[in-house]
C-alpha positions, 0 to 999 in steps of 0.5 A: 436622559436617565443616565444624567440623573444617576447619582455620581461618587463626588471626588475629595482629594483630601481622602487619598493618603496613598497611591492606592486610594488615588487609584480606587476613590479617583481613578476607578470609582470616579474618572472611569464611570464619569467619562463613560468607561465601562469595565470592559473598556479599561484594564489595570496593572498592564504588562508589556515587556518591561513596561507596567501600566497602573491603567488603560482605557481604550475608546473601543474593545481590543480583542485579542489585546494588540497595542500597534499604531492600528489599534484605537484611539486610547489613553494611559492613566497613572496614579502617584502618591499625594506628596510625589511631584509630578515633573518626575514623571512625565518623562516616563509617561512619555516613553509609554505612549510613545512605545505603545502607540497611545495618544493620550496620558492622565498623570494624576497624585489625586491633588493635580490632574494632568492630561498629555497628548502625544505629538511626532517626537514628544508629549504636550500638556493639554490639560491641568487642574487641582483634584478639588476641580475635578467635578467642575472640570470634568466636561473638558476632561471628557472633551479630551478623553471620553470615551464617545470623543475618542471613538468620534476621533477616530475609525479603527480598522481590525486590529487583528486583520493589521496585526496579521498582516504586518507580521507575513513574510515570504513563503520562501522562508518559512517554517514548515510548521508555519503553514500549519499554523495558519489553519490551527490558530486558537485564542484563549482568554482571560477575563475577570471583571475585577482589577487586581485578581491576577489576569495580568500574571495569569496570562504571562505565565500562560504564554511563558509556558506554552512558548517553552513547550512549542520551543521544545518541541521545535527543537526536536524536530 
C-alpha cells in the first residue's frame, strides 16, 4: 500500500534533446522504477560478441550472467535520439532478441514508445503510443513488461545448471586439464550499482586477459 503512494518522476518528452537524456529522464529515471525494476535487475551499455545493448532488464537475477534460451523471461530496451525514426531500427532490434534468447524489446526516441515481441522467426509490434501518454499507458506497458508479469509468465529453471549441462561432452575427448577444471571452477564479479562506471569494459578485458594466460600456458603443455 505504501508503494502506491510514493511520488513517481513524471516523463515530458519535450526534455529529451538527445539520446542521452532519452536514456536517463525515460528509461532509467522513469521506465525501470515505475515498472518494478530495481537496479540490480537491469544492466546498461551490455556487450555481447558484436552486439551492444543500451538496456537489459531481466524478470529475475541471472547470476553468472547467461543469455540462453533457459534464462528468464526478459526485455532489451533501446533509446534513439528524438529526430531518428524508428522504422530503421526495427530490424536490428529483431536481430537482437533473436540472438539473444529475449522475448521482448522496447524501442523508444522518447517521442514514441514501441514494445516488440519475439515470435519463431520474427518480431510483432505489441504495443505503440507517444511519450506524452506514457503515464496514462503505463498499466498496459507493465501488463507487458513488468517485472511481476514476466516472472508470472514464466518458471526459470538454474540457468547455471542448463548452461553446464549444454556444454558436457564425452569424456573420451577430453583435455587432460579438463577434469581438473571441474573441481577448480571459480567466479568473479563485477558489480557496481551505477550505470555507465566501466563493468562492462572491466569485465571484458578481464576475461581477454585470463584467456591469454590459460591459452599460453596450454600451449606449453
Amino acid at each position: 500500500m505504501q508503494s502506491d503512494n510514493k511520488p513517481r518522476l513524471n516523463f515530458n518528452p519535450e526534455f529529451c534533446r538527445n539520446e542521452s537524456e532519452v536514456e536517463s529522464k525515460l528509461i532509467v529515471q522513469y521506465l525501470m522504477p515505475a515498472l518494478g525494476y530495481s537496479p540490480d535487475d537491469w544492466h546498461q551499455e551490455v556487450a555481447v560478441g558484436s552486439i551492444r545493448l543500451d538496456f537489459l532488464a531481466f524478470a529475475a537475477q541471472v547470476i553468472p550472467f547467461v543469455l540462453d534460451a533457459d534464462s528468464p523471461l526478459g526485455v532489451v530496451m533501446e533509446a534513439k535520439h528524438p529526430k531518428e525514426n524508428l522504422d530503421k531500427h526495427i530490424r536490428r532490434l529483431r536481430r537482437y532478441l533473436s540472438s539473444l534468447h529475449v522475448r521482448y524489446g522496447l524501442l523508444t526516441n522518447g517521442k514514441e514508445v514501441r514494445i516488440f515481441e519475439k515470435t519463431s522467426d520474427a518480431i510483432k509490434l505489441v504495443f505503440q503510443c507517444l511519450g506524452s501518454e506514457v503515464e496514462t499507458k503505463l498499466p498496459e506497458i507493465k501488463a507487458l513488461i513488468g517485472r511481476d508479469s514476466l516472472q508470472h509468465s514464466t518458471h526459470p529453471q538454474s540457468v547455471v545448471s542448463q548452461s553446464v549441462a549444454s556444454q558436457s561432452v564425452d569424456s573420451s575427448s577430453e583435455h587432460p586439464l579438463d577434469s581438473q577444471r571441474k573441481h577448480s571452477v571459480k567466479v568473479l564479479a563485477v558489480y557496481h550499482n551505477k550505470g555507465g562506471v566501466g563493468k562492462t569494459t572491466a569485465t571484458i578485458n578481464l576475461a581477454a586477459a585470463i584467456r591469454k594466460r590459460v591459452n599460453e600456458f596450454l600451449w606449453l603443455i
